[in-house]
C-alpha positions in Angstrom: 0.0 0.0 0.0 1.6 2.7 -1.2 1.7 6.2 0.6 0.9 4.1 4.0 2.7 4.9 6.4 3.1 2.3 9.7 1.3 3.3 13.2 4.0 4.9 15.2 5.0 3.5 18.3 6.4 5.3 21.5 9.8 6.7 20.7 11.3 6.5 23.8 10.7 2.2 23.6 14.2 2.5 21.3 16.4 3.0 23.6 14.4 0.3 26.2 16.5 -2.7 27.5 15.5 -5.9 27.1 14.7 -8.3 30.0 17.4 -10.7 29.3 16.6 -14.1 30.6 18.6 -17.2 31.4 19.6 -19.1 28.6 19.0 -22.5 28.5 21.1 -25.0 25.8 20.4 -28.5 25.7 22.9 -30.5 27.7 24.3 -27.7 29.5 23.5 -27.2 33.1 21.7 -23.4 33.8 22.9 -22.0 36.8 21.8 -18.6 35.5 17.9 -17.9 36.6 17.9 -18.6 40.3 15.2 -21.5 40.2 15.4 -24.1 42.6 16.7 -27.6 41.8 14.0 -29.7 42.8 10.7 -30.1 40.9 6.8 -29.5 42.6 6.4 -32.1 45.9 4.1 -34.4 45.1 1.1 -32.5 47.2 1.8 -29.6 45.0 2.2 -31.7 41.6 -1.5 -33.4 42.6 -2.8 -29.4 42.9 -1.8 -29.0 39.6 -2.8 -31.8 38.0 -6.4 -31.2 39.8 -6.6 -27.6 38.9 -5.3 -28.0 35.3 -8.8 -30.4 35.0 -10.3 -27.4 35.0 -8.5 -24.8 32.6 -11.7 -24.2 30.5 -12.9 -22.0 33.1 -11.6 -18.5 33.8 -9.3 -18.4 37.0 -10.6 -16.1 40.3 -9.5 -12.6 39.0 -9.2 -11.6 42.7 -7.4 -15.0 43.9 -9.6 -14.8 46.6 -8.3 -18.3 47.9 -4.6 -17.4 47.7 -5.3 -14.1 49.4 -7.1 -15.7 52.1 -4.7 -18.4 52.8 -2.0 -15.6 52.6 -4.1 -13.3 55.2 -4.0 -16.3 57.8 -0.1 -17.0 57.5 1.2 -13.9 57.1 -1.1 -12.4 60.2 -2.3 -9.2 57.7 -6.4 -8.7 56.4 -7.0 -9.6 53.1 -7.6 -6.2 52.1 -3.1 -5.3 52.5 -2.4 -8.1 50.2 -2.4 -8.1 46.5 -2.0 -10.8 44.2 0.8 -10.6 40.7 1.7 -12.4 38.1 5.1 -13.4 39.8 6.3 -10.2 41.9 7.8 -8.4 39.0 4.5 -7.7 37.8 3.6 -6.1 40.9 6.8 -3.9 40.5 5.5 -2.5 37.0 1.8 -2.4 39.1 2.9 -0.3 41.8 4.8 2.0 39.4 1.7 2.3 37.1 -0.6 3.0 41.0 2.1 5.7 42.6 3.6 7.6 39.6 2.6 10.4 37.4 4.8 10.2 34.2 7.8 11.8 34.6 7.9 11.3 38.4 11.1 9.7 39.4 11.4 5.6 40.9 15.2 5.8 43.0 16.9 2.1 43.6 20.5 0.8 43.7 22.4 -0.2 40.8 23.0 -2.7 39.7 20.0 -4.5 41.4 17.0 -6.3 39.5 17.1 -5.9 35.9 13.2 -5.0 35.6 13.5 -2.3 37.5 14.5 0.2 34.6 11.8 -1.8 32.0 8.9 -1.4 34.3 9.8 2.7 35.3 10.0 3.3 31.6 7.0 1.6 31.0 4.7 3.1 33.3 6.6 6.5 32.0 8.2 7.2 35.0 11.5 8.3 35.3 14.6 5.9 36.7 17.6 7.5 39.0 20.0 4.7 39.6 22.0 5.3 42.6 25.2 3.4 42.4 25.9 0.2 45.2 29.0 0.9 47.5 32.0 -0.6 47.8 30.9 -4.1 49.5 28.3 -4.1 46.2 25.2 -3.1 48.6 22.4 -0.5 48.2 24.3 2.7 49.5 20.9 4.0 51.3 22.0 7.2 52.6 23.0 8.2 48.7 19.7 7.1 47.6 18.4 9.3 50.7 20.5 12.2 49.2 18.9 11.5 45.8 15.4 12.3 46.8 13.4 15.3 45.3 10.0 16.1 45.1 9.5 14.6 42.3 10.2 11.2 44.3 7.5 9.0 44.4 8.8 5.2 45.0 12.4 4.1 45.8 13.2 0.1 45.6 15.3 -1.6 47.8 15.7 -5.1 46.7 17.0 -7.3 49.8 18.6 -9.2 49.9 19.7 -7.8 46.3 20.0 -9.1 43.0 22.2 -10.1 41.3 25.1 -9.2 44.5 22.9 -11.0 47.2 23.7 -8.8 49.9 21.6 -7.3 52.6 20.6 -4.4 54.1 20.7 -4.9 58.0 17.9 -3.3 60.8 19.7 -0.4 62.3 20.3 1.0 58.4 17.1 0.3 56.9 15.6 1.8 59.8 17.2 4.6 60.2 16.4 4.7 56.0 12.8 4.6 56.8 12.9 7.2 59.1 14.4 9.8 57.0 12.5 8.9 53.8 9.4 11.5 53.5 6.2 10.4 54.1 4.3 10.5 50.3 7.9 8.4 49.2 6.4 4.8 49.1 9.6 2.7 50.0 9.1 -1.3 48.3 11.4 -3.6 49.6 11.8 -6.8 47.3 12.1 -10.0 49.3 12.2 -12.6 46.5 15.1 -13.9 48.3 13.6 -13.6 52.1 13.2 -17.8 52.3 17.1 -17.9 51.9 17.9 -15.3 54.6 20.2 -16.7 58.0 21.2 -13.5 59.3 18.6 -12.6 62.1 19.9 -9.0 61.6 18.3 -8.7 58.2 14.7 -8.2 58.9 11.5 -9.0 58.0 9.9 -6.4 55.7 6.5 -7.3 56.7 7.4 -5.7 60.3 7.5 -2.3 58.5 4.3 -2.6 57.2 2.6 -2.9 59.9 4.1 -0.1 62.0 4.5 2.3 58.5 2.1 3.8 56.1 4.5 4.1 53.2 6.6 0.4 53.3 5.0 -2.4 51.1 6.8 -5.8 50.6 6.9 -7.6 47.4 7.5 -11.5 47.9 7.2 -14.4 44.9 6.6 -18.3 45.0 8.5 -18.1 42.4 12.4 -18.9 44.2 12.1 -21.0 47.5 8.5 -22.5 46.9 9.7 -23.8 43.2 7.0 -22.3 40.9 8.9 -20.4 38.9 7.6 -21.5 35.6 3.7 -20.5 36.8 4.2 -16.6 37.9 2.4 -15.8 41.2 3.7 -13.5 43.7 2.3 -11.1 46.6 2.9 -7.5 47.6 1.4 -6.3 51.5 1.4 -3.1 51.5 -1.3 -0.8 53.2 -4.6 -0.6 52.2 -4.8 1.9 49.5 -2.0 0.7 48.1 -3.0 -2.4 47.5 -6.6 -1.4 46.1 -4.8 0.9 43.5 -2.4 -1.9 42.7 -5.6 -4.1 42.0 -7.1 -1.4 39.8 -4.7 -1.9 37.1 -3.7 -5.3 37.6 -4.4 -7.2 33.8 -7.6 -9.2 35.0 -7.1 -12.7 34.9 -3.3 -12.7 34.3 -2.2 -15.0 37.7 -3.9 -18.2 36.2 -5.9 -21.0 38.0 -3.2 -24.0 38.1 -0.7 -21.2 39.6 -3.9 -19.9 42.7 -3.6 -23.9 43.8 0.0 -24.5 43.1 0.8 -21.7 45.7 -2.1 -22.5 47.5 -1.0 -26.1 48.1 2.9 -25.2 48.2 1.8 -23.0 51.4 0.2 -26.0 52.7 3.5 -27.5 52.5 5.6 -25.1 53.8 7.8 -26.7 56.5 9.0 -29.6 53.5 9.7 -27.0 51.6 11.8 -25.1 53.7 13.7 -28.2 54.4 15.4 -28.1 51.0 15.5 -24.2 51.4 18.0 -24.7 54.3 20.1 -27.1 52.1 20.0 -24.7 49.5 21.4 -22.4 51.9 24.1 -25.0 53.4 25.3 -25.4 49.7 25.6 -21.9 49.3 27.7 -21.1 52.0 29.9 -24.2 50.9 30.5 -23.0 47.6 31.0 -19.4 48.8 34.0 -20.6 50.7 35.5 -22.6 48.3 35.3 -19.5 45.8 36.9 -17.3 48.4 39.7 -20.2 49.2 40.1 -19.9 45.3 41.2 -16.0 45.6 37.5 -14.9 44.4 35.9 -11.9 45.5 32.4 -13.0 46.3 29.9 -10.9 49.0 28.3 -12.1 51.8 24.9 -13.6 50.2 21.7 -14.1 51.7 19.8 -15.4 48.7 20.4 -18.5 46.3 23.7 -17.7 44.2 26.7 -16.6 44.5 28.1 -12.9 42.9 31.4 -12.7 41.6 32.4 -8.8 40.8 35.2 -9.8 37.9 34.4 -6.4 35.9 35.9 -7.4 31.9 36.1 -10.3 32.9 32.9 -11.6 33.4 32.2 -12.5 29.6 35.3 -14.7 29.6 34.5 -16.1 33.0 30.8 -17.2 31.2 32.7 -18.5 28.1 34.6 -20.5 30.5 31.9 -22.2 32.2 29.7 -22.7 28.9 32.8 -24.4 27.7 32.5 -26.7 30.5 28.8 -27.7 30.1 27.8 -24.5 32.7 25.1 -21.5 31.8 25.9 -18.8 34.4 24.2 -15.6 34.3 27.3 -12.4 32.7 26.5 -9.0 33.5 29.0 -7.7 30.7 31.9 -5.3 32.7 30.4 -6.2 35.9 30.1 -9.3 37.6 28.6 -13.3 37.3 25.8 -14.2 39.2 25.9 -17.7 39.9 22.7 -20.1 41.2 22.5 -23.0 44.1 22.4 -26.3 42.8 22.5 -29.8 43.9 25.6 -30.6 45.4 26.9 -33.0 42.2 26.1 -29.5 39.8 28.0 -26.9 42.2 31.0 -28.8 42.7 31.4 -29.1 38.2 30.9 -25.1 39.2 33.6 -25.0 41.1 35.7 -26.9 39.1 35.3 -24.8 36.4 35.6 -22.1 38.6 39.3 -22.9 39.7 40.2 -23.6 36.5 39.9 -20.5 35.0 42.7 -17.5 35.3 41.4 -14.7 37.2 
């Protein structure tokens, strides 16, 4: 058609990053997305297989059951909790509920890659506040960046892709200092993997604070990755604006009873949480013993700061049957595995020349 010219999309979507996921090549083991090992139990696998009987039929827009059974466990009405399709839609959510466009979302960097996608999005505007020297979120520099055209600032913790934490007396003394119309989101995606008593619960905050919500997933410790159902608590209007522009019907049925029943089943689960964890400080000290740099982690991987040579370090490992996840000039972010998997990590790991 000649003389036609094509719809124009948003300009500004050009210079948008891509969400790059984990690769995964056949025969090579993907240490890259921070899933869990292990497969659905077999109470969760049955609440699939039930609920999947039944996929003919829209899901429960509102997950009323999930958000119930949430309200009991996590002590909070139903009316603070808010369903998502896996927590990072609830990220993009709360952005879309709290900002005007051009108002300006403040978090660490580098910390969750979604972060800049879903403030662009919602056209909003990203500040990126660099992480200090032991890779952390640098809170009082994030404090410092705060204007009033601040509306939300994220702290991720304990972060990704560096797995550190932010400890009581700082993020306290954070929330104290951050005005009151500045909603603060902490991301606990990561919370299940946490040993250090000194890193608290975010949920704490939101009771005793009108501008804290938490953001949690099933997707990490409870294994569901590949069906995309998370939570945010937050206060009340918060979570009523996030559920006015939620996508209706985007958390599916199978995923409301796989979280559902992986609730139910939340002390097994756990169990192979803590050997997760075990493995994870066993392969952190073997990486330091090697002459790595690698943080103090609280989730489920391991962060090695090699700068230019992080590429070659994930060349390396794909050579040797490994996908690890490269942030070019950066760092690797490496996931827990079984025991048999991390130790061909660590093999590759001392064989290469850093």
């Amino acid at each position: 058609m000649s003389g036609v010219h094509a719809v124009p999309t948003r300009a500004d979507l050009e210079s948008l990053p891509l969400y790059v996921a984990g690769r995964t090549i056949a025969g090579a083991i993907k240490l890259a997305s921070n899933e869990v090992p292990g497969g659905p139990l077999p109470s969760v696998a049955k609440a699939i297989a039930e609920a999947a009987s039944g996929v003919n039929r829209y899901p429960d827009t509102g997950a009323q059951g999930l958000t119930d059974r949430l309200a009991k466990s996590l002590g909070f009405p139903a009316s603070q909790i808010a369903i998502g399709c896996g927590s990072v839609s609830l990220c993009q959510q709360l952005v879309q509920a709290v900002c005007a466009p051009g108002e300006e979302v403040i978090y660490g960097w580098r910390s969750f890659e979604a972060y800049p996608i879903v403030v662009q999005v919602a056209n909003a505007q990203s500040v990126q506040v660099p992480l200090n020297a032991e890779h952390a979120f640098d809170l009082d520099a994030m404090l410092a960046a705060i204007t009033p055209k601040t509306r939300m600032l994220f702290v991720c913790n304990p972060n990704n892709p560096t797995g550190t934490a932010v400890r009581r007396e700082e993020l306290e003394r954070f929330l104290d200092a951050v005005p009151a119309n500045v909603l603060v989101v902490l991301d606990e995606a990561y919370r299940e993997f946490v040993t250090d008593t000194d890193v608290p619960d975010g949920l704490e905050y939101v009771r005793s604070r009108q501008n804290v919500a938490v953001l949690r997933t099933f997707s990490k410790a409870y294994g569901l990755a590949g069906l995309r159902v998370g939570y945010a608590v937050a206060p009340e209007h918060i979570t009523a604006a996030l559920k006015k522009v939620y996508v209706a019907f985007s958390v599916n049925m199978v995923a409301q009873a796989a979280a559902i029943a992986s609730l139910d089943a939340h002390d097994e689960l756990m169990e192979r949480v803590a050997d997760i964890v075990g493995e994870r400080d066993r392969v952190r000290a073997a990486l330091l013993e090697a002459g790595y740099e690698v943080p103090e982690t609280q989730a489920n991987f391991v962060w090695l700061p090699l700068g230019e040579q992080a590429a070659a370090f994930s060349a390396h490992a794909l050579d040797n049957k490994l996908i690890v996840r490269a942030f070019a000039g950066s760092g690797v972010r490496v996931t827990i595995s079984t025991p048999e998997e991390n130790d061909l990590f660590l093999a590759a790991a001392l064989s290469f020349s850093h």
